[in-house]
C-alpha positions in Angstrom: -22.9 49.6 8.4 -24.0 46.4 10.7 -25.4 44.8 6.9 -22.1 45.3 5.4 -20.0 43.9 8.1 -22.6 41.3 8.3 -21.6 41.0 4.8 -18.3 40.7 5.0 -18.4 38.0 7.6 -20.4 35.8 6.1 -17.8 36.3 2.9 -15.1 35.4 4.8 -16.6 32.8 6.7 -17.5 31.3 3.0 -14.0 31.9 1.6 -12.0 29.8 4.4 -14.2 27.2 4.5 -13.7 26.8 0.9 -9.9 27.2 0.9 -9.7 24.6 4.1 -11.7 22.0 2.4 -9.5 19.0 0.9 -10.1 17.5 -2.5 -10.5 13.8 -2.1 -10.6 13.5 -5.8 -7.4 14.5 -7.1 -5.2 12.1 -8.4 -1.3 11.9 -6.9 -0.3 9.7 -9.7 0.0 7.0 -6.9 -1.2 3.6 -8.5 -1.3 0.2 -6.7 -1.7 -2.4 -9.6 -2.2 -6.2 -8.8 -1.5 -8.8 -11.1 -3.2 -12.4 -11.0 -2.8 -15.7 -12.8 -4.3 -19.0 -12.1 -4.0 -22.3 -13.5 -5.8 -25.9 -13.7 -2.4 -27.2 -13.6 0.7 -26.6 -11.9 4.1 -26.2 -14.1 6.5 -23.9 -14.1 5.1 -20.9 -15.9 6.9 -17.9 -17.1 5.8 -14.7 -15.7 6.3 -10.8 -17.4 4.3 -8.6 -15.7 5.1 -4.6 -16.6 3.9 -1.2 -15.1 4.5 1.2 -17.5 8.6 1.3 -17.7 9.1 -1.5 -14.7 9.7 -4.8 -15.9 9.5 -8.0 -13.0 9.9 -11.0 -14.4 9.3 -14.4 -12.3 8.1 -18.4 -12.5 5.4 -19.7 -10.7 4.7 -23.4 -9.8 1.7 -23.0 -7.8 -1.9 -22.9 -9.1 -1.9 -19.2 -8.2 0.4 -16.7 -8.2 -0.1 -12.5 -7.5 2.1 -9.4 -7.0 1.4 -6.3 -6.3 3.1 -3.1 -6.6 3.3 0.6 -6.3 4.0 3.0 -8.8 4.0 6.4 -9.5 2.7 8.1 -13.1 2.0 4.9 -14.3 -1.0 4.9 -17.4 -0.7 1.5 -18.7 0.0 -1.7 -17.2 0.7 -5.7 -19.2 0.6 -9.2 -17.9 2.2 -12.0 -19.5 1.9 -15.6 -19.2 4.2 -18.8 -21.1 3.3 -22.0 -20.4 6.6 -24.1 -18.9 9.4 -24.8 -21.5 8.9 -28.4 -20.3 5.7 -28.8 -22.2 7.4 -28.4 -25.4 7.0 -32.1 -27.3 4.3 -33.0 -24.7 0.3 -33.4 -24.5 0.0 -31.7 -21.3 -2.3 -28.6 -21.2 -4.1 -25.9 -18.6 -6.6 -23.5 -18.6 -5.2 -20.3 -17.1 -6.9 -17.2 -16.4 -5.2 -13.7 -16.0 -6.1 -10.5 -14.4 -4.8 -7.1 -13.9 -6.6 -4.8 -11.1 -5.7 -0.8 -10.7 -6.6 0.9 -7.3 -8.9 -2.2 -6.3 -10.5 -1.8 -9.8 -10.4 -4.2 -12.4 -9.3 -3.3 -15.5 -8.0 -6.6 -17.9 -8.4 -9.9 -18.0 -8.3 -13.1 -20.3 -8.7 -16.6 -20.1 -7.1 -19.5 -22.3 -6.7 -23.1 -22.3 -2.4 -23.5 -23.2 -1.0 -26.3 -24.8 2.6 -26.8 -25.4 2.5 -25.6 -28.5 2.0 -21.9 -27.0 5.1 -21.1 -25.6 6.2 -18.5 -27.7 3.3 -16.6 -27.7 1.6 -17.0 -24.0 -1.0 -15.0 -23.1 -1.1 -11.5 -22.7 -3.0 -8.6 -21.4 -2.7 -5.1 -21.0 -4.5 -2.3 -19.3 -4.9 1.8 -19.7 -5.9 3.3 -17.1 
């Protein structure tokens, strides 16, 4: 009878540990996605940057420029980038790098050297994560 009890103990001793223990692996949906851009000259770039349905649209002026946000159920993320509207009919050009970065992972980037000419098009990248 002492084995058995023993037994049973050491069962339920087993059984709660395993029930208490917290999975540190499972995914809340919960994703913190940063967006980057940088420039060798600064303009007055057009800014998309989209997390799955949100859409944020900005300029920048600077030489760099960065948002971050919080989502929830997000699986796909896109970053793009027009060169200023001012270029158009000019000679003036930049090389601009962009980057898109998931949970402190990176997962996209792309590098190009804009002329005016590239306004309609800008640079883009996207990201599944």
């Amino acid at each position: 009878m002492k084995k058995y009890s023993l037994f049973v103990m050491i069962a339920a001793v087993l059984v709660a540990a395993g029930c208490s223990k917290s999975d540190s692996n499972t995914d809340t949906g919960i994703k913190t996605i940063r967006y980057d851009f940088t420039t060798t000259n600064a303009a007055d770039y057009s800014i998309q940057a989209i997390a799955d349905t949100l859409v944020y649209t900005e300029n920048a002026t600077a030489l760099t420029w960065s948002k971050t946000v919080t989502v929830t159920g997000s699986d796909s993320a896109f970053l793009t980038v027009f060169p200023p509207a001012a270029w158009l009919g000019t000679t003036n050009e930049a090389d601009v790098t962009v980057k898109i970065t998931v949970n402190d992972v990176e997962k996209a980037s792309a590098n190009a050297h804009f002329i005016a000419i590239d306004r309609p098009n800008g640079l883009k990248v996207g990201a599944s994560y």
